[in-house]
MARVEX-57974 format. One record per residue (C-alpha): residue number from 0; x, y, z; residue in one letter; chain. Coordinates in steps of 0.05 Angstrom, whole numbers, plus 32768, in hexadecimal, padded with zeros to 4 digits. Each point is the difference from the previous one (the first is absolute). Example, Ala and Ser with C-alpha at 12.3 -4.5 7.8 and 13.67 -1.06 7.14 Angstrom:
<rs>
pos->0	px->80F6	py->7FA6	pz->809C	code->A	unit->A
pos->1	px->801B	py->8045	pz->7FF3	code->S	unit->A
</rs>
This chain:
<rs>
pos->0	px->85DE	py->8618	pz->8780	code->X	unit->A
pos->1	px->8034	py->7FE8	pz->8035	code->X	unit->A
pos->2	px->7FF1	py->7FFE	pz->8050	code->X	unit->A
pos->3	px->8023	py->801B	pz->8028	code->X	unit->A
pos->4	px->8022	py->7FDA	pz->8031	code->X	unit->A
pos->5	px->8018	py->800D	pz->803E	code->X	unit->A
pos->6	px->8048	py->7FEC	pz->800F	code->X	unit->A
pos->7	px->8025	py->7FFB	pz->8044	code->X	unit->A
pos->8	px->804A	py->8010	pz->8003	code->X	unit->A
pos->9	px->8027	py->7FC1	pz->8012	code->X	unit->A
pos->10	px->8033	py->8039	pz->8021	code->X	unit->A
pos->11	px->8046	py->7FD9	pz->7FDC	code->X	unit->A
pos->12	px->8027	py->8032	pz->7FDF	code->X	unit->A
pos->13	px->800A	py->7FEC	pz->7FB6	code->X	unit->A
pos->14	px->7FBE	py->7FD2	pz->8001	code->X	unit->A
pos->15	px->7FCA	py->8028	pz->7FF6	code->X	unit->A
pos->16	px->8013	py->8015	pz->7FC0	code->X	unit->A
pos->17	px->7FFC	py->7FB8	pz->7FE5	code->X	unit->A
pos->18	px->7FB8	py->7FF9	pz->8016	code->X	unit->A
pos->19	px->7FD7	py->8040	pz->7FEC	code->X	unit->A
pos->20	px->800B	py->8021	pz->8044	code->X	unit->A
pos->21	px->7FF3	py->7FCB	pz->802C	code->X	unit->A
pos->22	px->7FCF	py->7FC5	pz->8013	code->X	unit->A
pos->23	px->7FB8	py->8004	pz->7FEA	code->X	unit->A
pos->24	px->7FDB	py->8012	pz->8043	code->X	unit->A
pos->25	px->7FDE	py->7FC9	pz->802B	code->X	unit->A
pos->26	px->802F	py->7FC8	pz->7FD5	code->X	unit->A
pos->27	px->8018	py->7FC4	pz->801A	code->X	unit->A
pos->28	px->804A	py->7FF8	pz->7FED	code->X	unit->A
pos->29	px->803B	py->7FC9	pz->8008	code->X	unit->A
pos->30	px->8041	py->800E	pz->8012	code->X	unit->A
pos->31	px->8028	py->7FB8	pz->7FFB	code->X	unit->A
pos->32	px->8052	py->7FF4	pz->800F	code->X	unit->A
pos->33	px->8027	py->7FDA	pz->8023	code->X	unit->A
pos->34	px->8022	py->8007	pz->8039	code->X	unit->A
pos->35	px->8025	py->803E	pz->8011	code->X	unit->A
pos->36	px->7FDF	py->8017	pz->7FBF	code->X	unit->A
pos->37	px->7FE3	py->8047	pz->8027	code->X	unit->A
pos->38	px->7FB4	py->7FEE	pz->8006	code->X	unit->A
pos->39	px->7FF3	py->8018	pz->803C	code->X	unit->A
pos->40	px->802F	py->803F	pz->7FF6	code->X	unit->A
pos->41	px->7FD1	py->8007	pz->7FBF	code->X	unit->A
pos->42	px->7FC2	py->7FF9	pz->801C	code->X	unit->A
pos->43	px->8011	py->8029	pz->8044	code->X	unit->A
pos->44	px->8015	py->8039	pz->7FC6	code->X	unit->A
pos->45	px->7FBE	py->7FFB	pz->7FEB	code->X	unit->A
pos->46	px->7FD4	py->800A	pz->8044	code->X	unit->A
pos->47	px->8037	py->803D	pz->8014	code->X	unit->A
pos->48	px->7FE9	py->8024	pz->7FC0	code->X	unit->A
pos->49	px->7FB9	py->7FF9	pz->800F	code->X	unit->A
pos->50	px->800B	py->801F	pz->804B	code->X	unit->A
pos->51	px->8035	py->8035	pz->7FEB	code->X	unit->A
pos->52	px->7FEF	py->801B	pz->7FC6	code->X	unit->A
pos->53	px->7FB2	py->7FF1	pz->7FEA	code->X	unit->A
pos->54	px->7FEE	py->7FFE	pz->8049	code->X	unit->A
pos->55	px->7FE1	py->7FB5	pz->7FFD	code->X	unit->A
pos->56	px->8000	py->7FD8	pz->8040	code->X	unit->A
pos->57	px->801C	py->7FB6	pz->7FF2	code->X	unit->A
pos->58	px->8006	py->7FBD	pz->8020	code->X	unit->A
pos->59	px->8034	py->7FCD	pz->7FFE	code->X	unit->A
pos->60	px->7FF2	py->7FB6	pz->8005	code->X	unit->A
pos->61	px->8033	py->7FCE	pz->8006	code->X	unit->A
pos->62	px->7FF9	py->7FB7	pz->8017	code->X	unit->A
pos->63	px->8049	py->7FFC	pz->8002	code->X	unit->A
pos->64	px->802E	py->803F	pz->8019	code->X	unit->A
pos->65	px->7FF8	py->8012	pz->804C	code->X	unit->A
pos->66	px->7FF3	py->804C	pz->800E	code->X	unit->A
pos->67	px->8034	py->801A	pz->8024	code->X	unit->A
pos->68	px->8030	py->7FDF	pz->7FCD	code->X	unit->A
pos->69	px->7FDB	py->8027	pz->7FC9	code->X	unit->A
pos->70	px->8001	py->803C	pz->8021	code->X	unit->A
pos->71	px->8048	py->8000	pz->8014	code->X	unit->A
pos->72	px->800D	py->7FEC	pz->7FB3	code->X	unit->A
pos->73	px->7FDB	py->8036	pz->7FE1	code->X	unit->A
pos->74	px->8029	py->803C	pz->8024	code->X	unit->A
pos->75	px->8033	py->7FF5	pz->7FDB	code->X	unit->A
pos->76	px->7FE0	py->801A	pz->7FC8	code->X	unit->A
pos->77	px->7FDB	py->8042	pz->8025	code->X	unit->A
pos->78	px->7FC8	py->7FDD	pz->8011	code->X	unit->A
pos->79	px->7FE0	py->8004	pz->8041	code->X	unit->A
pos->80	px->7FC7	py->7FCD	pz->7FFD	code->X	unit->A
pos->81	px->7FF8	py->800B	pz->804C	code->X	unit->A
pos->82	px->7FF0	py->8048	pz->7FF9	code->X	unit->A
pos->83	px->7FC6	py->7FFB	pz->7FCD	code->X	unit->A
pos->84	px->7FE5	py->7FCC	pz->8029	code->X	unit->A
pos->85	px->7FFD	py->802A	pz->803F	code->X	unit->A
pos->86	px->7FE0	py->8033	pz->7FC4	code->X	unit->A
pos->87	px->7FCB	py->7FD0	pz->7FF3	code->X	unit->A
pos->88	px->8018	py->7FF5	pz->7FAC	code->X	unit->A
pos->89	px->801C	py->7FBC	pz->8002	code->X	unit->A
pos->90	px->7FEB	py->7FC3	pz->8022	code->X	unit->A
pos->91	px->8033	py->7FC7	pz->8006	code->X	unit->A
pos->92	px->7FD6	py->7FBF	pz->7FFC	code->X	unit->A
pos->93	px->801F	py->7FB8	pz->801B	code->X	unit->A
pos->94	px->7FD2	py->7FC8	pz->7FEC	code->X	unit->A
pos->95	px->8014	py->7FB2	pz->7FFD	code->X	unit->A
pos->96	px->7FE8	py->7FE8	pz->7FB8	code->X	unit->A
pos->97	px->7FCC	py->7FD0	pz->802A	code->X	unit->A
pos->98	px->7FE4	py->8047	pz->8017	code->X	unit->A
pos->99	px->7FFC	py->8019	pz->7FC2	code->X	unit->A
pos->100	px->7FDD	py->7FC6	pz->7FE7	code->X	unit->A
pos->101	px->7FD2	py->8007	pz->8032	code->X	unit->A
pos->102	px->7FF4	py->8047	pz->7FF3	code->X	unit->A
pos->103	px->7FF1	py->7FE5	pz->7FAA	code->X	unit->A
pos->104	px->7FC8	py->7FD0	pz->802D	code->X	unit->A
pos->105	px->7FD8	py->803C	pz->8028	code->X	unit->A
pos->106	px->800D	py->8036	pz->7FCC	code->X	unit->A
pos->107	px->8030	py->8032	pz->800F	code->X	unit->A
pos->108	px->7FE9	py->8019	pz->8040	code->X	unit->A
pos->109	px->803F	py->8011	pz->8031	code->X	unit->A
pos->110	px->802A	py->8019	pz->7FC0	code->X	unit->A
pos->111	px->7FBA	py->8027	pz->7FEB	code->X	unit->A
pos->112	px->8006	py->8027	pz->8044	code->X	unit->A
pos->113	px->8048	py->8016	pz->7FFE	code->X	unit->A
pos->114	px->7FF4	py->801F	pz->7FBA	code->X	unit->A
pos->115	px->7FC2	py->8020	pz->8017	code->X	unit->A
pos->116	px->801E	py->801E	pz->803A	code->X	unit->A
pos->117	px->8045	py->801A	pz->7FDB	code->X	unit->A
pos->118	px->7FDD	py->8015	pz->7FC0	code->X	unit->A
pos->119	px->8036	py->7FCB	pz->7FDE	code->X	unit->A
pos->120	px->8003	py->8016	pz->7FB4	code->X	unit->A
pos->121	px->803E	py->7FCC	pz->7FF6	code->X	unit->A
pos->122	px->800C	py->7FBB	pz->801B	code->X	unit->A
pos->123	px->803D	py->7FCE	pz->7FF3	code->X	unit->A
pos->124	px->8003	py->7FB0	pz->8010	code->X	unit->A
pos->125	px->8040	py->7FE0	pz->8015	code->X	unit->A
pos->126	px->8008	py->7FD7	pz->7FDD	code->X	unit->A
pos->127	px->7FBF	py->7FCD	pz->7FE1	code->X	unit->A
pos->128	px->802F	py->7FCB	pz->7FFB	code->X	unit->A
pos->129	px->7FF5	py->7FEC	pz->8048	code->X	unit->A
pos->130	px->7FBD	py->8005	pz->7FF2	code->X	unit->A
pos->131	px->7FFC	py->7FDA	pz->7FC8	code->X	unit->A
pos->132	px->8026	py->7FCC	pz->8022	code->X	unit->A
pos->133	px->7FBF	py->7FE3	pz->802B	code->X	unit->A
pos->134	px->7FDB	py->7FEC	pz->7FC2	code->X	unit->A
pos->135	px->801E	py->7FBD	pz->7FEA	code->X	unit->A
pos->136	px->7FEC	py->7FEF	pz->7FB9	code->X	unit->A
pos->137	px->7FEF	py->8039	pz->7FCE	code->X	unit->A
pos->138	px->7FB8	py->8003	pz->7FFB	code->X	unit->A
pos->139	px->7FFC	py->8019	pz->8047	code->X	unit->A
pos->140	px->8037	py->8035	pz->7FFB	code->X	unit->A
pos->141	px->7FE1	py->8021	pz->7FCA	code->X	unit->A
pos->142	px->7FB7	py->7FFF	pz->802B	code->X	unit->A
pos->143	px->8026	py->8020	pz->8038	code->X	unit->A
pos->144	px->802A	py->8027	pz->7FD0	code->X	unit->A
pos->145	px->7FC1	py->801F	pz->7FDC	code->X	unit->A
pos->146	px->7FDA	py->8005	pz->8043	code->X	unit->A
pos->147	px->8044	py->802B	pz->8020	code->X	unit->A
pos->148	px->7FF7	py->802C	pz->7FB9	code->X	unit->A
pos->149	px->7FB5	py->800C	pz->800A	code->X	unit->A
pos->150	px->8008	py->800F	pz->8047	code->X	unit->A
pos->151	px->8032	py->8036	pz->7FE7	code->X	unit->A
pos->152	px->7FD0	py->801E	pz->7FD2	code->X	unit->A
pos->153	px->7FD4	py->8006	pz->8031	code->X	unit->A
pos->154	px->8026	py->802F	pz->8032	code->X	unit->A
pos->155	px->8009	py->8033	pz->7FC7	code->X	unit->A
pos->156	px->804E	py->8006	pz->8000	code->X	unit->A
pos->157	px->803B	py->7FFE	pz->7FDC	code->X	unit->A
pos->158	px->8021	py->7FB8	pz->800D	code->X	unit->A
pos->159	px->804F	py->7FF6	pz->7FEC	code->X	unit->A
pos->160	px->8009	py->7FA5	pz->801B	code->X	unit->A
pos->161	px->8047	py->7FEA	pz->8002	code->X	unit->A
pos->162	px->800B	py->7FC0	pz->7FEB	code->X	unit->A
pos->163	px->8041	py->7FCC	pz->8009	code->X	unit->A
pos->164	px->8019	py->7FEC	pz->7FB8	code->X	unit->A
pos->165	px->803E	py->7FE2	pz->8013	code->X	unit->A
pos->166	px->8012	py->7FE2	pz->7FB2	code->X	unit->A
pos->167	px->7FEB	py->8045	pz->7FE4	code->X	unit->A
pos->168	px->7FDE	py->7FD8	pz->7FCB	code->X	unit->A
pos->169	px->7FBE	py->8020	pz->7FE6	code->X	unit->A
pos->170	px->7FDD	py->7FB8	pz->8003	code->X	unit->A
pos->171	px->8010	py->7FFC	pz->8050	code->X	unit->A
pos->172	px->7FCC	py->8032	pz->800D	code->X	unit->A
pos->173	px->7FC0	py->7FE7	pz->801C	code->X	unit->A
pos->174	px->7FD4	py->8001	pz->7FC4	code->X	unit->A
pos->175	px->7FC1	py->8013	pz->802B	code->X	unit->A
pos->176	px->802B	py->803E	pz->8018	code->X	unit->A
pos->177	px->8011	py->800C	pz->7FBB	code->X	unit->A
pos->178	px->7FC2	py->8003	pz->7FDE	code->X	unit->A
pos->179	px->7FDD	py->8022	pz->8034	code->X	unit->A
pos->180	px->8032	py->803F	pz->800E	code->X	unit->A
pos->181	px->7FF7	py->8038	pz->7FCD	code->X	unit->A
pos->182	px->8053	py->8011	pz->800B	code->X	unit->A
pos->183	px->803D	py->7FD4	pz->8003	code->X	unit->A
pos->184	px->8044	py->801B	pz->8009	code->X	unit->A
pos->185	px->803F	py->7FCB	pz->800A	code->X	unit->A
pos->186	px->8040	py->8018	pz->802C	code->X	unit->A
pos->187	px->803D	py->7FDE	pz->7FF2	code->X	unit->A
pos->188	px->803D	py->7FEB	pz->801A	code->X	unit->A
pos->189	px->802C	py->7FD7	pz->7FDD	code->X	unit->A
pos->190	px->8043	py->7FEC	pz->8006	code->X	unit->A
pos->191	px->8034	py->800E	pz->7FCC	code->X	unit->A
pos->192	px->8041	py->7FE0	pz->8005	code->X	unit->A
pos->193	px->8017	py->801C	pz->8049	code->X	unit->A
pos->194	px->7FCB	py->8039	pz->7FF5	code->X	unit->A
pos->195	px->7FB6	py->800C	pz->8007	code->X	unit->A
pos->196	px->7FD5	py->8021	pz->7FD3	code->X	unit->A
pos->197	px->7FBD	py->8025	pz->8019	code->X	unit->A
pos->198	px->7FC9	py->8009	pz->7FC4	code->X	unit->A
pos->199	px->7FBE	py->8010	pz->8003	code->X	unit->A
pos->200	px->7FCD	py->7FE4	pz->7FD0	code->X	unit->A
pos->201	px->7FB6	py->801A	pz->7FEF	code->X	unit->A
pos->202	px->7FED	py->7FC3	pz->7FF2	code->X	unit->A
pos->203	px->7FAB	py->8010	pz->7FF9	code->X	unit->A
pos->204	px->7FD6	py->8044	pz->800C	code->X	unit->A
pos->205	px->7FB3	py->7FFF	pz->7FE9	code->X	unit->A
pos->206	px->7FED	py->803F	pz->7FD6	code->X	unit->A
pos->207	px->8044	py->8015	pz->8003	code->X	unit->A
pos->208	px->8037	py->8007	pz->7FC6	code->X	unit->A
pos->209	px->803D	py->7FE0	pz->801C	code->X	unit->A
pos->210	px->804C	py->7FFB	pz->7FEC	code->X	unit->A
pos->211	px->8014	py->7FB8	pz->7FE3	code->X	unit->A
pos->212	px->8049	py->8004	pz->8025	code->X	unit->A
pos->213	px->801F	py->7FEE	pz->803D	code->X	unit->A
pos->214	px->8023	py->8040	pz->802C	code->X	unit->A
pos->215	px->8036	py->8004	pz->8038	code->X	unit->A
pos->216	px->7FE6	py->801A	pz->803F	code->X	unit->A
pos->217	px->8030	py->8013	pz->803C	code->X	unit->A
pos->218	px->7FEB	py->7FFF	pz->804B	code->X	unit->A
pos->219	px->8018	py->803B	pz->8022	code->X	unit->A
pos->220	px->7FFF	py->802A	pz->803D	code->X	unit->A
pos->221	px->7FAF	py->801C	pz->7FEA	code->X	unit->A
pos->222	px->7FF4	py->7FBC	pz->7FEE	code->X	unit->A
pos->223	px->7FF1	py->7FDE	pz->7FB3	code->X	unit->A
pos->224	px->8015	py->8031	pz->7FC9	code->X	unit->A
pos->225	px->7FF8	py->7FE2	pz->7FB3	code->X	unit->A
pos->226	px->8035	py->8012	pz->7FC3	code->X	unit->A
pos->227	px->7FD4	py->8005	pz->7FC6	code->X	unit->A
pos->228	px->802D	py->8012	pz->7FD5	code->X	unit->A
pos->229	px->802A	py->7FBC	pz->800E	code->X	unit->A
pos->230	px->7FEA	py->7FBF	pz->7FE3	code->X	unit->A
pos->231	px->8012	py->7FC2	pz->8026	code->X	unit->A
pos->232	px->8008	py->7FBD	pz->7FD6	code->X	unit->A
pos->233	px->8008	py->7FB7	pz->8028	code->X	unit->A
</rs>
C-alpha cells in the first residue's frame, strides 16, 4: 500500500513535471548556484505561488539582499512583494547571520511569531552560505546546520534554502546541508566559448522518482521557465 503524500508546487513552469507535482509538503530543500545563477528569482517563484495561487502566506529571509533592492528587482517580473505585504501574505525578514545564530540559541522565538501571526505555509533562506560561514571548522557547521533544519521542522512549513556553489561542483555543497535536506536542485550557468549556458539539475528528491539529466532553463519576463524536452551537456 503506498501513502499518499502531499506535494507543494514549486510554481516553475516545466519543473513540476520532473518531480511528481511538486515538493513533498513541510520538506526542507536546497537550491545551490553560483552567482547570477537565478536563486533568488527561483526561490521568490516559489513564495509567489504559494500567495497567488494556493493562497499560502510566505516569508523571505535573507542575510544578504536589502529590501527595497528586492522589491524594486522583483517588478520586473509582475511581482509586487510590497502589495502582499500590506495584505498580510508575505513577510520580508532581514537578519545578520549572528542574529540568526542567536535565534538557533533561544529557539526560534521572533521567527516563531511572524509565522504565527501571517499563517506562513512557505518560507525561503537567502542564502545558508552566510550562515554557514560563522562556524569555523566542520563539526560545528553541521551542529548549527542540523539545529537551523530542526528548527525548520518545527514551524510546520515548506522550506526552499539557497545556497552559493560558486564551482558548481556537487562535492562543494556543505555536506551537513546535504544530508539533512530531503530536495536538492543545482542552477547553472556556465560559460561556453563567448556564450553561457543555463541548466538546471535535480540533483536529489526523497520519495520521489527523478530524471537522471541535466535541462536548459531560460529566465524570462514571469521569471524561471525549464525546457524539458532539451538536454544540456557540459
Amino acid at each position: 500500500m503506498t501513502n499518499h503524500v502531499t506535494r507543494v508546487p514549486l510554481g516553475v513552469p516545466g519543473l513540476d513535471p520532473l518531480i511528481s507535482g511538486g515538493v513533498k509538503k513541510n520538506s526542507i530543500n536546497l537550491v545551490a548556484g553560483g552567482a547570477g545563477a537565478g536563486k533568488t528569482i527561483f526561490a521568490m517563484q516559489f513564495l509567489i505561488t504559494g500567495i497567488t495561487q494556493f493562497n499560502e502566506p510566505a516569508i523571505y529571509m535573507t542575510f544578504e539582499e536589502k529590501k527595497h533592492r528586492t522589491y524594486e528587482d522583483m517588478l520586473q517580473f509582475g511581482w509586487d512583494l510590497e502589495k502582499y505585504e500590506k495584505e498580510g501574505k508575505f513577510v520580508y525578514l532581514e537578519y545578520t547571520p549572528e542574529q540568526v545564530k542567536k535565534i538557533l540559541v533561544e529557539g526560534g522565538g521572533t521567527i516563531e511569531a511572524t509565522i504565527e501571526k501571517i499563517k506562513a505555509k512557505r518560507i525561503v533562506i537567502d542564502s545558508v552560505t552566510s550562515f554557514a560561514l560563522l562556524y569555523k571548522d566542520e563539526l560545528t557547521k553541521k551542529e548549527a546546520s542540523l539545529a537551523l533544519f530542526e528548527l525548520i521542522n518545527e514551524w510546520d512549513m515548506t522550506a526552499l534554502l539557497t545556497s552559493q556553489d560558486a564551482s558548481t561542483e556537487q562535492d562543494t555543497i556543505s555536506a551537513a546541508l546535504e544530508f539533512e535536506a530531503d530536495g536538492i536542485i543545482i542552477l547553472y550557468h556556465v560559460k561556453r566559448g563567448s556564450t553561457r549556458k543555463r541548466a538546471i539539475e535535480i540533483l536529489k528528491m526523497r520519495g520521489t522518482k527523478i530524471p537522471d539529466k541535466t535541462f536548459a532553463f531560460e529566465i524570462n519576463e514571469h521569471g524561471i521557465v525549464v525546457h524539458p524536452e532539451t538536454v544540456v551537456e557540459f
